[in-house]
C-alpha positions, 0 to 999 in steps of 0.5 A, a space after each residue: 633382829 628382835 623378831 627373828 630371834 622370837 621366830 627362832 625361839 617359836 619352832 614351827 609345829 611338827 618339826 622334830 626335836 631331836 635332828 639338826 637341819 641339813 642342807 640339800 641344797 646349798 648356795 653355789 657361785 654365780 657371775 652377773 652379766 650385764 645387768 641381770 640379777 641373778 639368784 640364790 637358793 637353799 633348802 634344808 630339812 628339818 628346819 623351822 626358819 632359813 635365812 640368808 647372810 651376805 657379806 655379814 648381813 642379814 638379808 631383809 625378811 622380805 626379801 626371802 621367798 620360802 617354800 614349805 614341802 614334806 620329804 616323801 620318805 622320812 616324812 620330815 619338813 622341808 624348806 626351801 628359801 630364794 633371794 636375788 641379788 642385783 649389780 648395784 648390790 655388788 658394785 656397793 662393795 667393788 673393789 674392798 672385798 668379794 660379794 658372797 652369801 650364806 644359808 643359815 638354817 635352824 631347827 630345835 636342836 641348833 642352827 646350821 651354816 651352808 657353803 658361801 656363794 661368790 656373786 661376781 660381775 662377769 666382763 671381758 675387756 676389749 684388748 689383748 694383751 698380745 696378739 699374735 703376729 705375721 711371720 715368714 717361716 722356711 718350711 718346716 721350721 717351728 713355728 710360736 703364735 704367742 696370744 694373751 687374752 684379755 682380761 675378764 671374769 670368769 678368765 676367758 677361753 682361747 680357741 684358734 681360728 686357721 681361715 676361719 676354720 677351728 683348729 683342733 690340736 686333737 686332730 693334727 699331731 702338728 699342732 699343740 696349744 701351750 698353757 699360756 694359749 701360744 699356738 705351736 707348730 712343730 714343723 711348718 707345712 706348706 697347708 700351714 700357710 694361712 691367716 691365724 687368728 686367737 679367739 678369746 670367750 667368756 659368758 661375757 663377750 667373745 673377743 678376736 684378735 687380729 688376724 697373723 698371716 703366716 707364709 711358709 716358703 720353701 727355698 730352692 735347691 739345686 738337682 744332681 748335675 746332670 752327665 757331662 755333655 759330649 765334646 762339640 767336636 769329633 776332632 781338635 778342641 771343643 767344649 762340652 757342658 751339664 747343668 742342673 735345676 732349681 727343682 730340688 725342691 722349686 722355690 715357693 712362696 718367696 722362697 730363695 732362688 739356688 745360687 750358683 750356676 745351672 750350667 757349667 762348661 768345660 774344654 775338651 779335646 777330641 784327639 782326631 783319627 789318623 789313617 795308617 800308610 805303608 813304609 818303603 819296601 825293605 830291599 829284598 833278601 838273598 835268595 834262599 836255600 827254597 830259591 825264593 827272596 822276600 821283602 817286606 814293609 810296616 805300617 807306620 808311616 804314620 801308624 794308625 792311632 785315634 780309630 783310624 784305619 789299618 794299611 790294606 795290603 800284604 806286609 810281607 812280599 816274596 817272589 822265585 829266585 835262582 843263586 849258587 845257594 838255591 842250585 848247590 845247596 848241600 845235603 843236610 845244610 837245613 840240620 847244621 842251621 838247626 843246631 846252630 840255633 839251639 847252641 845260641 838259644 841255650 847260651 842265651 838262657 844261661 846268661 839270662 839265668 846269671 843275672 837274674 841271681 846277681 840281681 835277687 842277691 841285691 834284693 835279698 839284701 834290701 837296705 844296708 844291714 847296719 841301718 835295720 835293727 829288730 828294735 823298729 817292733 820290739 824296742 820302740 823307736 829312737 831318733 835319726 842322725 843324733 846321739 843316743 839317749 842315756 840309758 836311765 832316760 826312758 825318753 823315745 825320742 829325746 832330741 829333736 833336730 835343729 830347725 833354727 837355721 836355714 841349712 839341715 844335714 840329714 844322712 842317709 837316704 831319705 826316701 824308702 828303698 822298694 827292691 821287692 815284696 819281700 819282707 825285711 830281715 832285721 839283723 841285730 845290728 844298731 838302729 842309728 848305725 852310720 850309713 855310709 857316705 851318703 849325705 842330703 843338704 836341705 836348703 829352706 826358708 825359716 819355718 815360721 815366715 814373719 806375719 807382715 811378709 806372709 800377709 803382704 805376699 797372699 795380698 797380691 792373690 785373687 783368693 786374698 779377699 776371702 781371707 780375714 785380716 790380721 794373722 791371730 787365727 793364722 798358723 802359716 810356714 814354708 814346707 817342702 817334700 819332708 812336710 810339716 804341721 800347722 796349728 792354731 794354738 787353742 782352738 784344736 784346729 791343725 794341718 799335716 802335711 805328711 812326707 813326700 805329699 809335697 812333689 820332690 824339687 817343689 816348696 810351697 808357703 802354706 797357711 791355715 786360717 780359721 774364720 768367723 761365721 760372719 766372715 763366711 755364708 754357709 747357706 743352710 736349709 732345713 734341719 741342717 746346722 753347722 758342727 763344726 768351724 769354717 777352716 780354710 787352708 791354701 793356696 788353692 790349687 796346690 798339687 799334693 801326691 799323697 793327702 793332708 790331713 785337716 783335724 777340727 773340732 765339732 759338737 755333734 753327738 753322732 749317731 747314724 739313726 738320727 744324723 746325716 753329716 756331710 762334708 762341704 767345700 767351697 769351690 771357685 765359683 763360691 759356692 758350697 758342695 757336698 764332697 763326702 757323706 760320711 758313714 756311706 760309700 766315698 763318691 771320690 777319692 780325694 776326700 776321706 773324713 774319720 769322725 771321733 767324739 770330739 773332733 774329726 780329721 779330713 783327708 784331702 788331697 785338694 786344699 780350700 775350704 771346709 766345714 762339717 755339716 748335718 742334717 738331723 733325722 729324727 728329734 733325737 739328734 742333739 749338739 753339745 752346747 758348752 755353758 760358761 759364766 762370766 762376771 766383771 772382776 770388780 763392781 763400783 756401782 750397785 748394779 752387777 751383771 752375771 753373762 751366760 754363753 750358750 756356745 757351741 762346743 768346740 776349742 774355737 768358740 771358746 777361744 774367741 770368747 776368752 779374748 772377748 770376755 778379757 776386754 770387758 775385764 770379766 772373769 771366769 765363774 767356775 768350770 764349763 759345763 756341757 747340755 745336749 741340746 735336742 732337735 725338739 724345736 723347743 727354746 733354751 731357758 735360764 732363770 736366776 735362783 736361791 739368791 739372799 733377799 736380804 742382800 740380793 734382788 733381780 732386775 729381770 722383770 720374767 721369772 726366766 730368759 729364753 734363747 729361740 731354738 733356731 738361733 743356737 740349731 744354725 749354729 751361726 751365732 757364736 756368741 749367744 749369750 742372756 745377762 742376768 742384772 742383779 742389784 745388791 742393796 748395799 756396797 758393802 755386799 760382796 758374796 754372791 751366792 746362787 743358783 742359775 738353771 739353763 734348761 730346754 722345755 720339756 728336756 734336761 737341764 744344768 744347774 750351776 752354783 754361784 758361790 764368789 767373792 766381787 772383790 776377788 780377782 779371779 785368774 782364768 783357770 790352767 784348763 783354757 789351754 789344753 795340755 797338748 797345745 804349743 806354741 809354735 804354730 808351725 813345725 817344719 821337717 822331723 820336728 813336726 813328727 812323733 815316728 822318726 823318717 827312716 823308722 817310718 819308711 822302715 814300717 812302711 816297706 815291712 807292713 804295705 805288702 800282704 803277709 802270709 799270716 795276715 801280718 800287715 797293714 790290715 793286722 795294724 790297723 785292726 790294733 790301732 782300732 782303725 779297722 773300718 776305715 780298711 778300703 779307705 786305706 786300701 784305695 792308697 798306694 801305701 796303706 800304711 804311711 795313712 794309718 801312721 799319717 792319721 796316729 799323728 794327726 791324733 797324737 800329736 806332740 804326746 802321743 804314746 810312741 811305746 804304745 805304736 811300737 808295741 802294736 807294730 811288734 804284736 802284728 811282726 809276732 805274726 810273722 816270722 819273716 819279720 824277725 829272721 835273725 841268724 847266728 852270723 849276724 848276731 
């Protein structure tokens, strides 16, 4: 140090007083592989000594190599200094600090310091410390081959290897490495089926994982069902049959079979071909004025049916004659014969003329004039066979009939009068005006049978084992041709059956069941995911004239660009079909689905089984989830777990957790919030936030928790749900304040703030039962309709036929906005009982009945037949 000091005080000869030194070169960081020494360089101008420092140490003299130079351009001094450092150097400090080394330069005029230079020990441990692993996937499926190097300085590199061959995210839009080096692809490709391996490197080492086989297989799906065959025979019984292939696509790689049958039979009944045979010959007329007879004959023993052959011969045989009529016939007999008929033929239009007046008289009269009021579209509507409400009760139907007792009175004819396409003319009389004598006795079972009996009855039947045990998600009831509803409180499912759909002289016990997605396999494929719950209502076979209509819940944000929904059934071989794809031309009659944001109602003729499904068409398509956060009411130890349902958004759901979360003795932690969960293959993560540190810790190892995108998409895990376990430090803590973030990679997410007292107990708030729920879960007759009957029938005969200013059906459902469903409605026998039948579906029990009449007297305003009120009548 003495002698580096008097070196300094002793400046070389040349150098320039007046200038500090400045580094052109400067020391820069550098790793020791193996046991190779690695060295470190400087240099500076003007200066009269250089030196290293490492790690607070002067460097030994003689370690240094110095080279002297002159700048070409200024003319200055230049030195340039080297030094090696070797690895028992380094490892002499490993593991208290960092090695590192500095330049110090010196002139006349001062010293000057250079950058530090780390000198670090480059390795590569030999494990990963996770590989990836081998995966069946269906095709395009996402796929996540997670891999986490090993450890080593400098940190390695990841490249991935498919085959041996490098993958390049830049040249397959398919594939993208996320930061933590997991390979993604978005949607598996059959190409994608190969073996995939994580090759980590450094200037160390190059380590390989081992290799994940990934097999991407292709479940089979059944082709179109080819034309039915023609019958066996040409005459009498037979059978005819189609089938179809597992082609649609062929199964690969694994993939499984299509269930179900690829051919189905039928009967059928070639009616056989009968030949016509002549009669017997008439006996033969008098002999005529022209001396000839005639006798004649008829095909028809038997008549010719089926394509069978025609008699051949004459039908008419004549022949001469003679008689006092052909020898002294009168001259000017054929005229008197003449006028004879006239005489007759006019008699008989006179009669016919009569009668066809006495008959329009009866039908210009339609219903009696004391049952039609012009209130039906300007008043509202008012009750059938009671009291009229007061006169300060702005209530349009306050009194419901009694369906307590197993006998109901109703007056008046129940079934709509259809005397012609007239339209009615209401007179001013009352509505409720006595209708004569007529009276109607219904004899019924009690409307809601006791659950122990229904349930002992369905045992004895076939279809019985695919319906869930026990009776809480079960609505059932006894109905004849008045109809009726059945609904399952609090889960927005529900059943109308409207009147006459139900064959006059028939009753039916019908139930309404909705099942757990355990309880049933949807097979799905694809992007296809379940929107909506499984329903079941029966028994099947159940003959129905006019549809019912099955209202559910669902979770899908429709869209026509980015969803394909589909209507499937289950049929009697337990197989699921398409029955309706909704937004595109109805391929049958017997099902019809109206889609509205929240819930959709299915028109069917044919009860079974149904659920909604889709198939999203671009990454757009979302489903609603609904978040909600559940707690334990009171916490005796210092453990507190926080759960997080990421469910479906539909009332069932919801329902069954409620019932779930009540037996672990868990409480609602503020309102449910809703994310739009997004077709992007990307995983739902949740993570815990702003806890108090001081009162609060996490037990969760991860910064966050992670639900795999498939597992909420299928739609067939209901309860889906992540624990967050937290610890408070003492058990007097008993405020917890924090945030929880539920999020999608890469998309939008909730935040919820959790602000609650553990030592309060919380009720389950009012809205878990929505308004219009009630409990009584079946509704028979009258009770089970917002419109009153003969009201109804009154619009129905007023509005189905077509109105000469377009007052009719069409105009009604243009202002109830129902006007896209016009050919559905039109394709019925009465449009207008399906668009009443579908506002009752929709507002049922508190639908807004001045709001229907209101709509119904705009569309009478069209038309003045409508309100054709004479002074007499008045």
């Amino acid at each position: 140090g003495a002698q580096q000091s008097a070196t300094v005080a002793n400046p070389a000869a040349g150098a320039s007083p007046d200038l500090l030194p400045h580094f052109q070169l400067e020391p820069e960081d550098v790793y020791i592989v193996k046991n190779k020494a690695v060295s470190l360089a400087c240099r500076a101008t003007p200066a009269t000594q250089i030196y290293f420092k490492c790690n607070g140490e002067w460097v030994h003299q003689g370690d240094h190599v110095t080279q002297h130079s002159t700048d070409r351009s200024t003319g200055l001094p230049v030195m340039e200094v080297r030094i090696e450092v070797t690895r028992q150097q380094v490892e002499k400090i490993f593991g208290l600090e960092e090695y590192w080394c500095q330049c110090v330069a010196w002139s006349s005029s001062g010293t000057t310091k250079s950058q530090k230079a780390f000198v670090r020990i480059a390795y590569l441990r030999k494990n990963f410390e996770q590989e990836p692993t081998a995966r069946e996937v269906s095709i395009e499926q996402g796929i996540v081959l997670p891999c986490r190097p090993p450890e080593g300085i400098p940190p390695a590199e990841v490249e991935w290897l498919r085959n041996e061959e490098l993958v390049d995210p830049a040249l397959d839009a398919n594939v993208y490495v996320t930061p933590e080096h997991s390979l993604v692809l978005r949607q598996a490709r059959l190409a994608d089926t190969a073996n995939y391996t994580c090759v980590a490197k450094n200037i160390v080492a190059r380590r390989r994982s081992s290799s994940a086989a990934i097999i991407v297989y292709v479940n089979g799906g059944w082709s179109t069902w080819t034309q039915w065959s023609g019958c066996s025979t040409s005459c009498g019984r037979g059978w005819q049959k189609r089938s179809r292939t597992c082609t649609n696509p062929t199964p690969l790689n694994g993939g499984a079979f299509c269930e179900g049958q690829n051919v189905q039979k039928t009967a059928c009944t070639t009616l056989c071909p009968v030949d016509g045979a002549w009669s017997e010959w008439s006996k033969w007329s008098e002999c005529g004025a022209e001396c000839t007879h005639w006798r004649s004959r008829e095909c028809s023993e038997p008549a010719p049916r089926n394509g069978g052959r025609d008699c051949h011969g004459p039908e008419l045989d004549t022949r001469n004659c003679t008689s006092e009529l052909c020898t002294h016939a009168a001259p000017g007999a054929e005229d008197v014969a003449l006028y004879v008929g006239l005489v007759a033929v006019a008699v008989c239009l006179v009669l016919l003329l009569l009668v066809g007046v006495l008959v329009y008289c009866r039908k210009k009269g339609g219903l009696d004039a004391d049952v039609a009021d012009s209130s039906i579209l300007t008043a509202g509507f008012q009750p059938v066979s009671i009291k009229p409400s007061k006169a300060d009760n702005p209530s349009l139907l306050t009194i419901q009939p009694d369906l307590s007792t197993t006998t109901m009175t109703y007056q008046g004819s129940l079934c709509p009068r259809q005397d012609g396409p007239a339209k009615l003319q209401l007179p001013n009389g009352h509505l409720l005006s006595p209708l004569g004598a007529g009276r109607h006795t219904l004899h019924h079972s009690s409307p809601a049978a006791e659950g122990a009996d229904f349930v002992a009855r369905l045992s004895t039947q076939s279809y019985f084992r695919s319906l869930p045990r026990g009776t809480n998600n079960m609505a059932y009831g006894t109905f004849n041709f008045l109809g009726g509803r059945l609904m399952i409180p609090n889960t927005g499912i529900s059943l109308l059956i409207p009147p006459d759909a139900i064959p006059r002289g028939k009753i039916y016990e019908v139930y309404l069941t909705l099942h757990k997605q355990e309880e049933v396999r949807l097979p799905l494929a694809g992007c296809q995911t379940l929107l909506s719950p499984i329903v079941s209502c029966g028994p099947p076979g159940v003959l129905l004239t006019r549809p019912a209509i099955l209202a559910m819940g669902h979770c899908v944000e429709a869209s026509a660009e980015n969803w394909s929904i589909r209507l499937k059934k289950q049929s009697c071989e337990g197989t699921w079909e398409d029955v309706l794809q909704l937004g595109a031309e109805p391929c049958t009659e017997l099902y019809y689905c109206q889609l509205e944001a929240q819930a959709c109602y299915v028109f069917t003729e044919q009860l079974g089984r149904f659920a909604l499904v889709g198939e999203s068409l671009s990454m757009a398509a979302s489903k609603r989830l609904k978040l909600v956060l559940f707690a334990p009411a009171a916490c005796p130890s210092l453990e507190y777990n926080i759960r997080v349902y990421c469910l479906s958004d539909t009332q069932d759901v919801l329902k069954e957790v409620i019932q779930l979360e009540k037996q672990l003795g868990g409480q609602l932690i503020g309102a449910p919030r809703v994310l739009h969960f997004k077709d992007s293959y990307h995983n739902l993560r949740l993570s815990i936030h702003d806890m108090p540190s001081s009162l609060w810790k996490s037990k969760l190892l991860a910064s966050y928790q992670e639900i795999p995108f498939y597992h909420i998409w299928s739609g067939l895990q209901p309860f889906l749900h992540c624990t967050f376990t937290l610890e408070r430090l003492s058990t007097s803590t008993c405020e917890l304040a924090c945030k929880i973030w539920v999020w999608q990679v890469e998309g939008d997410g909730q935040s919820f703030t959790v602000n609650f007292n553990i030592a309060k107990d919380t009720r389950f708030s009012d809205w878990l039962v929505p308004d219009n729920e009630v409990a009584t879960p079946a509704l028979v007759g009258p009770s089970a309709f917002k419109i009153p009957f003969l009201i109804r029938q009154k619009i129905i005969s007023s509005l189905d036929p077509p109105g000469t200013r377009g007052a009719d059906w069409r105009t009604l459902a243009q202002k109830l906005n129902l006007d896209s469903h016009l050919s559905f409605f039109a394709s019925k026998p009465s449009p207008t009982a399906m668009i009443l039948n579908l506002w009752e579906a929709r507002h049922f029990p508190n639908g807004n009945l001045s709001q229907l009449a209101a709509a119904v007297a705009e569309v009478g305003k069209q038309d003045g037949a409508l309100f054709g009120v004479s002074e007499a009548e008045c």
